[in-house]
Backbone as JSON, one array per atom type, in Angstrom:
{
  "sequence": "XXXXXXXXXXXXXXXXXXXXXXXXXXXXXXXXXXXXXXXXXXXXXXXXXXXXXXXXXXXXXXXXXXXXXXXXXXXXXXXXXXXXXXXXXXXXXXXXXXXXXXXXXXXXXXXXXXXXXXXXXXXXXXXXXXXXXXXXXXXXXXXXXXXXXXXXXXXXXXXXXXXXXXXXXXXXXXXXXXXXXXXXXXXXXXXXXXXXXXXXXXXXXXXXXXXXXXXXXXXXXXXXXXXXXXXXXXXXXXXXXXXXXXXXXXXXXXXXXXXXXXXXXXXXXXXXXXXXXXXX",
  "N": [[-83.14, -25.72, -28.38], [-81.38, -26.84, -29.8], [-79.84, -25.52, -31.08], [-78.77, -24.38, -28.73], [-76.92, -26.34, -27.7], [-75.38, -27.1, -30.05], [-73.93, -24.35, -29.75], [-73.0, -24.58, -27.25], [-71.13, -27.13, -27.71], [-69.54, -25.74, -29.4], [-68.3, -24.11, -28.0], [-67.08, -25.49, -26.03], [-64.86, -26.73, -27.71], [-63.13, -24.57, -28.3], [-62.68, -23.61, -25.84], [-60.17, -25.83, -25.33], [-56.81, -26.59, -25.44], [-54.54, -26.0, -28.02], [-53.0, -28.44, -30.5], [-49.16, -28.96, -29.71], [-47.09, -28.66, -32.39], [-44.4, -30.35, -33.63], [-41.24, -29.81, -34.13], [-39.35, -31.01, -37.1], [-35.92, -33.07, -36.29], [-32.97, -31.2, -37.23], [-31.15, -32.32, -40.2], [-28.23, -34.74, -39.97], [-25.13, -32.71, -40.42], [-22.88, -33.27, -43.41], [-20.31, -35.35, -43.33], [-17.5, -33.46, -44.1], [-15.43, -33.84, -47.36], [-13.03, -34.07, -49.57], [-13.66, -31.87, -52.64], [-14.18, -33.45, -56.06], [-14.64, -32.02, -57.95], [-13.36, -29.84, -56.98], [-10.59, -30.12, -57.52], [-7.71, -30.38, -59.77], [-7.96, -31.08, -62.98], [-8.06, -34.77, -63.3], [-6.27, -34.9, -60.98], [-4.58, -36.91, -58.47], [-6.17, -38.84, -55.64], [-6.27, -37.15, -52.51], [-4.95, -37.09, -49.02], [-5.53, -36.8, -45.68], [-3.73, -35.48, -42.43], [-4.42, -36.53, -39.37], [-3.48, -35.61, -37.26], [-2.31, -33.04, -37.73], [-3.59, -31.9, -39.1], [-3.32, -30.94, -41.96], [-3.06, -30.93, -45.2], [-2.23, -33.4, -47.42], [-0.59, -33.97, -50.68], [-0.29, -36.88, -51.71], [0.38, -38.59, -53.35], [2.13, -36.78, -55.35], [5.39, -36.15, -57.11], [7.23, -34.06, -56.83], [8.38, -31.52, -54.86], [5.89, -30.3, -52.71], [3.87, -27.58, -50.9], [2.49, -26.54, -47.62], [0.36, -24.49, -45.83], [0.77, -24.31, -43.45], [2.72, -25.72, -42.61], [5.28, -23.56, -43.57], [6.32, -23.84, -45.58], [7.81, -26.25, -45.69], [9.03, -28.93, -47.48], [7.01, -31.43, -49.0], [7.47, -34.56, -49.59], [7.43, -37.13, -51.97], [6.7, -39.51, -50.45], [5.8, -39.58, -48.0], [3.56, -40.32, -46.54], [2.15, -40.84, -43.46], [3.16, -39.17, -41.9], [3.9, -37.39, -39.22], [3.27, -34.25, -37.66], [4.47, -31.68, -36.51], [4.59, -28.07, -34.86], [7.26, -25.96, -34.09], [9.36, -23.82, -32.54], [11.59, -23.53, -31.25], [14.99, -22.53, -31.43], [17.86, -24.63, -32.61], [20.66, -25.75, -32.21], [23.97, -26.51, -33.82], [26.52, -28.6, -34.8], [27.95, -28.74, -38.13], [27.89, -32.26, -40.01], [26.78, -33.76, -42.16], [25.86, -33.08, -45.19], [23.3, -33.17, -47.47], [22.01, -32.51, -50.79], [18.43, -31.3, -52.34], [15.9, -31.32, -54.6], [15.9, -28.38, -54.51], [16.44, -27.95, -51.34], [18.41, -28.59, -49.03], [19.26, -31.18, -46.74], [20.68, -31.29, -43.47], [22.79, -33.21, -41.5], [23.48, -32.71, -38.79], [25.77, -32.85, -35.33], [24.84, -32.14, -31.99], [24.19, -31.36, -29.14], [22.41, -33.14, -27.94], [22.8, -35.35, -29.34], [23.18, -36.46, -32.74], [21.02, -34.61, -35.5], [18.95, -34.22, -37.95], [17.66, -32.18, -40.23], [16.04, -29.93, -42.94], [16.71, -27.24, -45.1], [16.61, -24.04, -46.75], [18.18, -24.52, -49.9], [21.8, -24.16, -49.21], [25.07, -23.99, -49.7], [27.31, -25.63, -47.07], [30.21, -25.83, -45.12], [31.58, -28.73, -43.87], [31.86, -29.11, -40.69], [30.85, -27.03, -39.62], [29.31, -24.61, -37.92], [25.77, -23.94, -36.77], [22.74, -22.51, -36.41], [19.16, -23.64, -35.82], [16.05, -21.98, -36.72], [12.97, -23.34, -36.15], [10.32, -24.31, -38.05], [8.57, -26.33, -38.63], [8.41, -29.75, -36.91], [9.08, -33.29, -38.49], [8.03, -36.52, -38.0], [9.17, -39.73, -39.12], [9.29, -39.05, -41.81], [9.59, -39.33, -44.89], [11.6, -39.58, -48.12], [11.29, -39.32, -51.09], [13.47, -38.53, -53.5], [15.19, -38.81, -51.95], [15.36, -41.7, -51.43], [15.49, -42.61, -48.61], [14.3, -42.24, -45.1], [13.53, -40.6, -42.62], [13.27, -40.35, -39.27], [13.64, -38.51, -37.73], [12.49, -35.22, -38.44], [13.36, -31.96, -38.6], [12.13, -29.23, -40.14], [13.0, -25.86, -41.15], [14.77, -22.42, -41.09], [17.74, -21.43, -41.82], [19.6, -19.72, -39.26], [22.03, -18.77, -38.81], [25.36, -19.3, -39.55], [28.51, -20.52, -38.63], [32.03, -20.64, -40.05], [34.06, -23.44, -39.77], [36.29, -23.32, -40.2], [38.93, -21.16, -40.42], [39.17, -17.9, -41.89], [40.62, -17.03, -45.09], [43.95, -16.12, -44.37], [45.13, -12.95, -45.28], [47.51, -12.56, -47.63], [51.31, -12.93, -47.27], [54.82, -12.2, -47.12], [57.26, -14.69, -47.87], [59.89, -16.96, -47.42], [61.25, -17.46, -50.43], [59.77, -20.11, -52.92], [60.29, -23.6, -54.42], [61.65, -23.69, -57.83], [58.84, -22.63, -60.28], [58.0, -23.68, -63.75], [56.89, -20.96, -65.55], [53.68, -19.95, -66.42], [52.12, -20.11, -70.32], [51.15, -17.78, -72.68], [49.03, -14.99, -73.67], [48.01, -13.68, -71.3], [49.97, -14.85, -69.58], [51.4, -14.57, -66.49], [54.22, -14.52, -63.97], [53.83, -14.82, -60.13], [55.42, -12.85, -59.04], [55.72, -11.01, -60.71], [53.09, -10.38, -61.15], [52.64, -8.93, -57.89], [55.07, -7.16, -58.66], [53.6, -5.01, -60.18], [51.19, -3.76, -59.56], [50.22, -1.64, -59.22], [49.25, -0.64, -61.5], [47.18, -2.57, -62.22], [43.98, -3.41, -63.33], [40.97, -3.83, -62.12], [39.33, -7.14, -62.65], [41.06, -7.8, -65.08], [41.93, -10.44, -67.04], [44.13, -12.94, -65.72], [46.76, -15.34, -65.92], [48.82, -17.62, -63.94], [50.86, -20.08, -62.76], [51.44, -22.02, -60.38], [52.91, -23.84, -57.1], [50.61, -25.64, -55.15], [50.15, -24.43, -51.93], [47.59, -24.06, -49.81], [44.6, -25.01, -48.81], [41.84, -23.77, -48.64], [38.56, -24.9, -48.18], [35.05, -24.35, -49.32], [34.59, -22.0, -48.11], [32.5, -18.98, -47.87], [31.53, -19.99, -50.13], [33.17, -20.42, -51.81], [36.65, -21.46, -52.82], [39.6, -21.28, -50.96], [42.79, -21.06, -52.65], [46.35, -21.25, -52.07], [49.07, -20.29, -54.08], [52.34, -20.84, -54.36], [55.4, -19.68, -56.7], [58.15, -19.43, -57.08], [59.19, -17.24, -57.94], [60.26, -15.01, -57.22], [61.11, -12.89, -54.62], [58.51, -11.91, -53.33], [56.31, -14.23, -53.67], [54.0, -15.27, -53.76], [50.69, -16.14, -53.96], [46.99, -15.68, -53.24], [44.23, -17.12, -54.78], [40.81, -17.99, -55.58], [38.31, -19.76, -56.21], [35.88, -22.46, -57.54], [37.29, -24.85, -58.0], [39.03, -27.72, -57.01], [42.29, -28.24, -56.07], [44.87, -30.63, -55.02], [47.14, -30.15, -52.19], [50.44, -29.34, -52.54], [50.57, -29.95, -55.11], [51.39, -29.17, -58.43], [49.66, -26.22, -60.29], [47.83, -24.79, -63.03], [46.08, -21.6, -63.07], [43.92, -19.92, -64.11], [41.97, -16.55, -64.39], [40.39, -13.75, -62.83], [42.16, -10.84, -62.38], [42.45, -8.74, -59.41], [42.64, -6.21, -57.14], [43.22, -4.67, -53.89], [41.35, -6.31, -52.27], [38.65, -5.92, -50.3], [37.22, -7.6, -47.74], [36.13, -7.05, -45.67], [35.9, -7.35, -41.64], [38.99, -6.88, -41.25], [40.43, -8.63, -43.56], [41.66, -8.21, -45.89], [42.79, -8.07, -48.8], [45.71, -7.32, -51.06], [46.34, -8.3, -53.54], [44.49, -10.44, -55.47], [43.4, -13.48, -57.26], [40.74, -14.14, -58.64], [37.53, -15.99, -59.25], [38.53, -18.4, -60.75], [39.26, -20.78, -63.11], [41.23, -23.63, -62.17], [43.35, -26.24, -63.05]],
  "CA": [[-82.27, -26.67, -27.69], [-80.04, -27.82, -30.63], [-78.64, -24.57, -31.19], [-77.99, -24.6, -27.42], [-76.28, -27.45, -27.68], [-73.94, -26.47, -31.03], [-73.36, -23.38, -29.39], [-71.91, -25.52, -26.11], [-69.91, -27.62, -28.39], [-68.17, -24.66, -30.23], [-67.04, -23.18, -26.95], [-65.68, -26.53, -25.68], [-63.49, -26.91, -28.29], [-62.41, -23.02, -28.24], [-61.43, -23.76, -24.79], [-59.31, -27.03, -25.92], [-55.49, -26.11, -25.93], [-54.15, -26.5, -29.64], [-51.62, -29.71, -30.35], [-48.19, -28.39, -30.3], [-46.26, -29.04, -33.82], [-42.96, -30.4, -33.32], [-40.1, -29.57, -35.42], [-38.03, -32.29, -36.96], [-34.81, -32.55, -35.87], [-32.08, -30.94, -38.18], [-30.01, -33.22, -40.77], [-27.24, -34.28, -39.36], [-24.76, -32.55, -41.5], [-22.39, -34.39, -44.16], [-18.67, -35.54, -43.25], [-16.96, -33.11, -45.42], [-15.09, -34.31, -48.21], [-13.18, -33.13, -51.22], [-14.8, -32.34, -53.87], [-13.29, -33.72, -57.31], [-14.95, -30.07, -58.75], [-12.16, -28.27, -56.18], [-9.32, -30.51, -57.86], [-7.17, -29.84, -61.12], [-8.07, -32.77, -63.8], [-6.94, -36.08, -63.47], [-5.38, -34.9, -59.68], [-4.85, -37.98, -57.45], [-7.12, -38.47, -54.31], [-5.77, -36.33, -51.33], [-5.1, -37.8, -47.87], [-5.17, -35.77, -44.26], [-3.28, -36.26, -41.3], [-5.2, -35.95, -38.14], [-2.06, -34.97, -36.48], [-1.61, -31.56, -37.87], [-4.89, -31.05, -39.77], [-2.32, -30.38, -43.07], [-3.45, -31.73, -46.18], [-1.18, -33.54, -47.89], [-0.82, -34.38, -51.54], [-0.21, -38.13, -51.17], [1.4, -39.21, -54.82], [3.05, -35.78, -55.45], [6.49, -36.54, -57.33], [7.99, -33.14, -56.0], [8.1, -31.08, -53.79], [4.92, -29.98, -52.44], [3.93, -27.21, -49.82], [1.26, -26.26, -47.55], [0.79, -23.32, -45.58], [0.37, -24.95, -42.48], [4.16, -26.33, -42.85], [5.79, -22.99, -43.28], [7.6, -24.1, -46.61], [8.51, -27.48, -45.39], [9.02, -29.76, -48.76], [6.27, -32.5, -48.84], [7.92, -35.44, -50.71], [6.26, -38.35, -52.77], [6.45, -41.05, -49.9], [5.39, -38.93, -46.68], [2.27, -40.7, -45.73], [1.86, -40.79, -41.96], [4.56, -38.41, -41.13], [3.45, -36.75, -38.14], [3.92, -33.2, -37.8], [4.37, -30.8, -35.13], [4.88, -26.74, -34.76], [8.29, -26.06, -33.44], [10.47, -22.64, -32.59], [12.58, -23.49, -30.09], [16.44, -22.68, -32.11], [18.52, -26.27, -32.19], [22.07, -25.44, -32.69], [24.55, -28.02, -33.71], [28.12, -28.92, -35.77], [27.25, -29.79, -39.54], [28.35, -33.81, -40.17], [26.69, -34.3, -43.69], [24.82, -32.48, -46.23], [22.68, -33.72, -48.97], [20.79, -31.75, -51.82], [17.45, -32.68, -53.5], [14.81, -30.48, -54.72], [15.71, -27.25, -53.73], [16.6, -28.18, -49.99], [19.71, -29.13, -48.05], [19.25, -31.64, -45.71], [22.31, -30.92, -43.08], [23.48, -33.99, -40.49], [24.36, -31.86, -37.46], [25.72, -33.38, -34.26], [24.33, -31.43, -31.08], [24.57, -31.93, -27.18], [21.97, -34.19, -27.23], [22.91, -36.48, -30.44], [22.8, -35.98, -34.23], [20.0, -34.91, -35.62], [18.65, -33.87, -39.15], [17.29, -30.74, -41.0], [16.09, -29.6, -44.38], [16.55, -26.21, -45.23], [16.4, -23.8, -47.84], [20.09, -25.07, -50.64], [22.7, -24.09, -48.98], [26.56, -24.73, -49.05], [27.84, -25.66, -45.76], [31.13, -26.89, -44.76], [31.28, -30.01, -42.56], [32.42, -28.63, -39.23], [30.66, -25.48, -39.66], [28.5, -24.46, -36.55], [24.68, -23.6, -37.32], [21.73, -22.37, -35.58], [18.35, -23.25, -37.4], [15.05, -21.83, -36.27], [12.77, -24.82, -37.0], [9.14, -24.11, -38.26], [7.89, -27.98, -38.42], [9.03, -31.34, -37.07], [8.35, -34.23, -39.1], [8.42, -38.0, -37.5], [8.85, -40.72, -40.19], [9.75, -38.34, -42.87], [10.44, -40.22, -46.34], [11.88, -38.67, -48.87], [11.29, -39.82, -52.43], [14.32, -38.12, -54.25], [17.01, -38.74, -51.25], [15.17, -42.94, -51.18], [15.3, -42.19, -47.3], [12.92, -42.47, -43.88], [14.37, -39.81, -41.33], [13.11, -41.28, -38.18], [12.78, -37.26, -37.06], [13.26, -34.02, -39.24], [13.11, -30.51, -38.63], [11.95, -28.03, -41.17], [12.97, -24.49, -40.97], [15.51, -21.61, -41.4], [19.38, -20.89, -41.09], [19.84, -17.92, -38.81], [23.55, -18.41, -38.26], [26.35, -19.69, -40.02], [30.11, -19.85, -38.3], [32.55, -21.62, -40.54], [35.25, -23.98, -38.75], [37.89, -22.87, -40.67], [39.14, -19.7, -40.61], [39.13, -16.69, -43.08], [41.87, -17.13, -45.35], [44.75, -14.31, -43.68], [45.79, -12.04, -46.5], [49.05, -13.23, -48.55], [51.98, -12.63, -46.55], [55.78, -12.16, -47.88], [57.92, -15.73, -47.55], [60.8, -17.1, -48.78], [61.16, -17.88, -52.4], [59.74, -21.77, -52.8], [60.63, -24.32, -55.07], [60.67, -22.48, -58.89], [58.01, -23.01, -60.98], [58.08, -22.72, -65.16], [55.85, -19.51, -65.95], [52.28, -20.29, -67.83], [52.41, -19.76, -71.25], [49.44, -17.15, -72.93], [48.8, -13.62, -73.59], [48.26, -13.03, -69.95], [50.65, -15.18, -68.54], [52.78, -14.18, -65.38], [54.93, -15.29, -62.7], [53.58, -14.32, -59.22], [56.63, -11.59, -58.97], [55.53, -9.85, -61.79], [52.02, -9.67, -60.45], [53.07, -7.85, -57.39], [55.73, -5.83, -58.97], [53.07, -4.52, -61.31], [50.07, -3.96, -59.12], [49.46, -0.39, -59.29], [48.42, -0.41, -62.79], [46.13, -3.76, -62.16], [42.49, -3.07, -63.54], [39.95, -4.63, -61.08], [38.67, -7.96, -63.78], [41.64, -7.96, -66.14], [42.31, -11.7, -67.37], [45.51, -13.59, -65.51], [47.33, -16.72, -65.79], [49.5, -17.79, -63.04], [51.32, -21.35, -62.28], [52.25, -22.39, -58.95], [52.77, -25.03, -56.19], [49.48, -25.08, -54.03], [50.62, -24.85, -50.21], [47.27, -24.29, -48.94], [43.59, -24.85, -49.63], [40.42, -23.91, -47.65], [37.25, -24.91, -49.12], [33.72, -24.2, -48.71], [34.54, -20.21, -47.46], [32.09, -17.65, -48.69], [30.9, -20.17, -51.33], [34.19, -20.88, -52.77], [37.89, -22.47, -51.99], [40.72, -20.18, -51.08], [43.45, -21.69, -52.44], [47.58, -20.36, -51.85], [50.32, -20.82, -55.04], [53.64, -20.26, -54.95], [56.09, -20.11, -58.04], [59.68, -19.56, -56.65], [59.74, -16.65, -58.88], [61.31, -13.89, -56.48], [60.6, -12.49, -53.13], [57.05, -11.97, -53.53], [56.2, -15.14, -54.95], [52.95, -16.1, -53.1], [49.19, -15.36, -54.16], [45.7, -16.26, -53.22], [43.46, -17.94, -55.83], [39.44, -18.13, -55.09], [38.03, -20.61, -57.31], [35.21, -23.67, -57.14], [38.26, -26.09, -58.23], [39.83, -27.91, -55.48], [43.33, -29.29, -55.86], [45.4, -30.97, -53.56], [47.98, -29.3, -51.55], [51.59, -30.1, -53.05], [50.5, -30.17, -56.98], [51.65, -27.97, -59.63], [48.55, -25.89, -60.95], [47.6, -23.39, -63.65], [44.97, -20.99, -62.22], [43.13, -18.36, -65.21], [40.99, -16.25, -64.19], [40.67, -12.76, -63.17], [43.26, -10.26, -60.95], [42.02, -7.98, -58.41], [43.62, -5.49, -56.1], [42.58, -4.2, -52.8], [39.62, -6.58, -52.26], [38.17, -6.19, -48.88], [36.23, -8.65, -47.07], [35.6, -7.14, -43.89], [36.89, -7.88, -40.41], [40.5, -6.96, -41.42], [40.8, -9.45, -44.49], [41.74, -7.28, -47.28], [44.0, -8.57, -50.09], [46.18, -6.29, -51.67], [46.23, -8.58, -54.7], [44.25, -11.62, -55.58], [43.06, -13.79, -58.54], [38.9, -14.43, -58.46], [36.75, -16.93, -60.46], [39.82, -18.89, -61.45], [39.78, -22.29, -63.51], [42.6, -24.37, -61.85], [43.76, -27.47, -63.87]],
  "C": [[-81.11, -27.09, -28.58], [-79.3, -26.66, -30.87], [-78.15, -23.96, -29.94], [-76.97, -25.04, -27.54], [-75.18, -27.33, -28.63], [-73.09, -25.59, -30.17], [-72.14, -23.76, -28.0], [-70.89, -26.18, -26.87], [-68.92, -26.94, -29.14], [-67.84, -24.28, -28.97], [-66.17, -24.2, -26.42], [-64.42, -26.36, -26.49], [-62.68, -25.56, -28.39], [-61.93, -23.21, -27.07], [-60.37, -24.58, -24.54], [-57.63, -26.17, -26.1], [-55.12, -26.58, -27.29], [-53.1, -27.37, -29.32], [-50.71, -29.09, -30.92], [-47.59, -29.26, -31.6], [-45.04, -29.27, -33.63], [-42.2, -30.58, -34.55], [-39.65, -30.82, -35.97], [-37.03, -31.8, -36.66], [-33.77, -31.87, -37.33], [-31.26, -32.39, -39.1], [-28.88, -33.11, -40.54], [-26.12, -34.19, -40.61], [-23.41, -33.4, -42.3], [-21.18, -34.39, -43.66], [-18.22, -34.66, -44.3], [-15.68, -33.9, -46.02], [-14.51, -33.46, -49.47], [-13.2, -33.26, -52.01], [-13.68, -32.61, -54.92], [-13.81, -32.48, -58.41], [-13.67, -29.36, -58.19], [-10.95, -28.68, -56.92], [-9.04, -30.54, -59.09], [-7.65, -31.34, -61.99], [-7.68, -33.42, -63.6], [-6.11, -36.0, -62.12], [-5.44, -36.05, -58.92], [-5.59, -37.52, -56.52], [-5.9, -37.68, -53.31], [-5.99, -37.46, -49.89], [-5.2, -36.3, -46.66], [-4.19, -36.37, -43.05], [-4.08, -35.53, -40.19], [-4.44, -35.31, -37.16], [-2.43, -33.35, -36.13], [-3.05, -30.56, -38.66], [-4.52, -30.71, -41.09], [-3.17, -31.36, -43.7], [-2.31, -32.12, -47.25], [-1.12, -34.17, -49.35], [0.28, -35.61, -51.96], [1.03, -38.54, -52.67], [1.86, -37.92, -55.34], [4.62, -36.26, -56.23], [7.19, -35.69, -57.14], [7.92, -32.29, -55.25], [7.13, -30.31, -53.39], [4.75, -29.25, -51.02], [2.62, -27.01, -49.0], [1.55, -25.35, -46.31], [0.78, -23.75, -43.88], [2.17, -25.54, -42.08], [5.22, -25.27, -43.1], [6.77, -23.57, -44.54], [8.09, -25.71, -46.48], [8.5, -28.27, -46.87], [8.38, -31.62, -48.48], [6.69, -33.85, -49.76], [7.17, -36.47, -51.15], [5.93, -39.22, -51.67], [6.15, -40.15, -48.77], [4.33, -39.21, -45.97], [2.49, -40.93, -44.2], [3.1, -40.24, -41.48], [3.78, -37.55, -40.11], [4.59, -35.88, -37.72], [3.92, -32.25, -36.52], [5.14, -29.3, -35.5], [6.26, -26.66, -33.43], [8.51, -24.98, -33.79], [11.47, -22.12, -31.36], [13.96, -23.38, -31.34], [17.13, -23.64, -31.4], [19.7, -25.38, -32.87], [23.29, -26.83, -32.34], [26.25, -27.94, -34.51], [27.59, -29.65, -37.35], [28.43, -30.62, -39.47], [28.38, -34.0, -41.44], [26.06, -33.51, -44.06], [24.59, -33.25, -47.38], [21.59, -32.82, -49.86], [19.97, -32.58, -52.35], [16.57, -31.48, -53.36], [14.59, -29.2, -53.9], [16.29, -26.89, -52.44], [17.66, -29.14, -50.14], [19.08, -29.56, -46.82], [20.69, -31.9, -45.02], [21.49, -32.77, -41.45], [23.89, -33.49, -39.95], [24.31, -32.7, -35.95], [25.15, -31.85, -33.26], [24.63, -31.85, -29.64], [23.59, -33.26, -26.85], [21.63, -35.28, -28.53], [22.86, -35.7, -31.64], [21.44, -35.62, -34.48], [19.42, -34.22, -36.75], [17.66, -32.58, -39.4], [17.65, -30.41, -42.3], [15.53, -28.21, -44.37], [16.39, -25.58, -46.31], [17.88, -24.22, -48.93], [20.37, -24.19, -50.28], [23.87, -24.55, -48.72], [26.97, -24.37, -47.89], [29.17, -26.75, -45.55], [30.82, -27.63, -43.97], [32.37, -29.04, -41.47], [31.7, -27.4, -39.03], [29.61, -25.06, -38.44], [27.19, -23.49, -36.87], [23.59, -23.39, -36.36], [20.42, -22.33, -36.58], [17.21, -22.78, -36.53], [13.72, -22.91, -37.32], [11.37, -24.32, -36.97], [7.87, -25.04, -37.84], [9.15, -29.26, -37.73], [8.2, -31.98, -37.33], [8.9, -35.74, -38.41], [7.91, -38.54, -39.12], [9.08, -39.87, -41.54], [10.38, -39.21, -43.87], [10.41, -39.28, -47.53], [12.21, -39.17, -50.19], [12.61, -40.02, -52.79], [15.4, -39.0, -53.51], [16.33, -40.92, -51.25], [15.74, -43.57, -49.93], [14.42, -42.15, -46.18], [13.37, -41.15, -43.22], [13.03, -39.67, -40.13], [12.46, -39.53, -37.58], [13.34, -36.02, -37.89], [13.24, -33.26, -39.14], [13.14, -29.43, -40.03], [12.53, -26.59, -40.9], [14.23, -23.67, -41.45], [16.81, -21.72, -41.12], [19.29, -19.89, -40.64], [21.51, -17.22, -38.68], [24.91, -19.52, -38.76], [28.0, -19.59, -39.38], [30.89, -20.91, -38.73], [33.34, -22.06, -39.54], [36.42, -23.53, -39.53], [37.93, -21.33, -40.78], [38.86, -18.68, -41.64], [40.49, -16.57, -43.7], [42.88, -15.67, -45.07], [45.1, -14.44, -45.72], [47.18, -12.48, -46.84], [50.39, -12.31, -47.98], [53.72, -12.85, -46.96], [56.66, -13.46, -47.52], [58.96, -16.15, -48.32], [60.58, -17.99, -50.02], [60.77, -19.59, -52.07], [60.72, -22.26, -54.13], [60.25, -23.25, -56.7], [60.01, -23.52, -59.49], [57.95, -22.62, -62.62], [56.66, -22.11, -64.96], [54.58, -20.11, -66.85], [52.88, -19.69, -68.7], [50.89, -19.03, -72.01], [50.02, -15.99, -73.27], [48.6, -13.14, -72.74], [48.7, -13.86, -69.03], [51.78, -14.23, -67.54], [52.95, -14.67, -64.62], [53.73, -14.19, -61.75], [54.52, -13.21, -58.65], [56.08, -10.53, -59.51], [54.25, -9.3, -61.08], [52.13, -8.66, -59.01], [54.12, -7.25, -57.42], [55.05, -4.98, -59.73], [51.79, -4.39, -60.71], [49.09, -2.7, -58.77], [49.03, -0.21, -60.49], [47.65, -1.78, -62.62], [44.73, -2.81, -62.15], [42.06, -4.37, -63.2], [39.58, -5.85, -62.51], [39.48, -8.42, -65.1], [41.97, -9.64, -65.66], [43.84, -12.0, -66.77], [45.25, -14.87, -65.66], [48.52, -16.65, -65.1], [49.48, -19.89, -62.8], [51.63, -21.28, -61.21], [52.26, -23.71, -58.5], [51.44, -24.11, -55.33], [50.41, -25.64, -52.95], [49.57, -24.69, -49.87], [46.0, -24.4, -49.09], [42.51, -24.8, -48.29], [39.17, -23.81, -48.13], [35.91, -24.64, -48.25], [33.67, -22.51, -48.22], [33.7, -19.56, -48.31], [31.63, -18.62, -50.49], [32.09, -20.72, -51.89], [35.66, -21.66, -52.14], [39.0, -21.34, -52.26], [42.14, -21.18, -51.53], [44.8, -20.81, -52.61], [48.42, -21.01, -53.2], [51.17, -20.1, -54.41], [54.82, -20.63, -55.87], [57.52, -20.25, -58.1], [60.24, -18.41, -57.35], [60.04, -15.16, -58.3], [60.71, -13.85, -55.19], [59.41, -12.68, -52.39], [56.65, -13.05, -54.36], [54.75, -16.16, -54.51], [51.27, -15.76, -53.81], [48.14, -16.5, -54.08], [44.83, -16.29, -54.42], [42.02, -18.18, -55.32], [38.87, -18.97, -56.64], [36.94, -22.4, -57.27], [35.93, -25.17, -57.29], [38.83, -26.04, -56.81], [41.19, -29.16, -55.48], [43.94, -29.7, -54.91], [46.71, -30.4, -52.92], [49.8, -29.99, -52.08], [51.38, -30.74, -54.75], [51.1, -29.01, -57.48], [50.29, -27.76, -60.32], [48.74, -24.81, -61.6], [46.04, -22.86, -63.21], [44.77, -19.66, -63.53], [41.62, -18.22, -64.86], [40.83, -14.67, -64.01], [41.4, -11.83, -61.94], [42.22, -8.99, -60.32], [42.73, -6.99, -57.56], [43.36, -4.91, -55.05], [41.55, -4.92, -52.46], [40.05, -6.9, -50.79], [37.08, -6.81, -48.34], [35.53, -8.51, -45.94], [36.04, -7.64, -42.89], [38.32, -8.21, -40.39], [41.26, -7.79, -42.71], [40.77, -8.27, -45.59], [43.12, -7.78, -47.88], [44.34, -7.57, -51.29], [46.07, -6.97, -53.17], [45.65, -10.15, -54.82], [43.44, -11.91, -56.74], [41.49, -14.64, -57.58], [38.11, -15.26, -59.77], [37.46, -17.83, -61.28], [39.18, -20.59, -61.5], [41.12, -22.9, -62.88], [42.19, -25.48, -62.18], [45.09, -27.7, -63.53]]
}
């Protein structure tokens, strides 16, 4: 009877379903964070913007990029600039330019108001007509260097440059002006001499030339075209290219170097002109 009775109690419990085991749940995992192992010694803390997802390096003192920004220049004060992906082309009239770290920020009016852009340094005349393809816009944009807000900024490229001023025309025969005394040097000459003497001109040889400026166009091609003339015969006119910029109706000396045939393209070709010239 008793090993009846065991034998009944082992099969009960063999027919007993087993107690399921329940998992724990997973840990829920950590807010990430970055680590002060990922950062260079001594690096300030890092901020984010939830905006753009960009990480931005908050106390930075210059210009800082991230790839997310397409080059844009992250400046020291930029906290809560809110960013946005832009490639619609804004085309406008440059107003102002300002340099700072690399980048030209241009003031261009447009059809639907002024409105700002920092590009890669470039000289741009004021009036000059620009098309930029814009990578980022930044709201609230502060800008350490320039000690600036800009309310809204566009980041991105120049694709198109068209100056407002013309292409200086090629030097054209007029009558004799007012005379001018001759520089004095080892390669001084009147403007006569230079084109009576222009088939032996070697491309880079050293001139000095005096004149009256009649005409100046700055900012072209990087530099300022400017016109003398000396009164010193027929031919008494010549173009001058030079980062000096006098005023129209001075007496100037211009040394620098003569040229002959230089062609520019789209019909501008100057049979004789002085390049890289000091004017004082």
């Amino acid at each position: 009877m008793k090993k009846s009775a065991l034998l009944c109690a082992l099969l009960l419990l063999a027919a007993c379903p087993k107690k399921q085991e329940v998992a724990a749940p997973p840990a829920t995992p950590p807010t990430p964070t970055a680590s002060a192992d990922a950062l260079p010694p001594n690096h300030p803390p890092i901020s984010t913007s939830a905006d753009s997802g960009a990480t931005f390096d908050a106390a930075h003192s210059g210009a800082t990029f991230d790839a997310a920004h397409s080059g844009a220049p992250m400046d020291a004060v930029h906290n809560g600039a809110l960013t946005k992906a832009s490639n619609e082309p804004i085309s406008g009239t440059v107003v102002e330019t300002l340099d700072s770290g690399g980048f030209t920020y241009i003031r261009f009016s447009t059809a639907k108001g002024d409105r700002w852009a920092a590009v890669g340094q470039a000289e741009l005349p004021v009036g000059a007509k620009i098309t930029i393809a814009p990578s980022t816009i930044a709201d609230r944009f502060a800008s350490q260097p320039l000690k600036r807000t800009f309310d809204n900024l566009i980041f991105g490229a120049l694709t198109s440059v068209e100056s407002s001023e013309e292409m200086p025309a090629p030097m054209t025969s007029r009558p004799a002006a007012a005379k001018v005394t001759k520089a004095e040097g080892e390669h001084a000459r009147t403007i006569a001499e230079v084109w009576a003497n222009q088939a032996t001109i070697k491309d880079g040889e050293p001139i000095v030339v005096r004149g009256t400026v009649t005409r100046v166009l700055r900012g072209i091609m990087d530099r300022n075209w400017i016109h003398l003339r000396d009164g010193s015969g027929k031919e008494d006119e010549i173009t001058v290219t030079s980062k000096d910029s006098p005023s129209v109706g001075s007496v100037v000396t211009a040394t620098g170097k003569l040229y002959r045939n230089k062609d520019f393209g789209s019909g501008y070709k100057y049979a004789v002109l002085v390049e890289e010239a000091k004017v004082q």
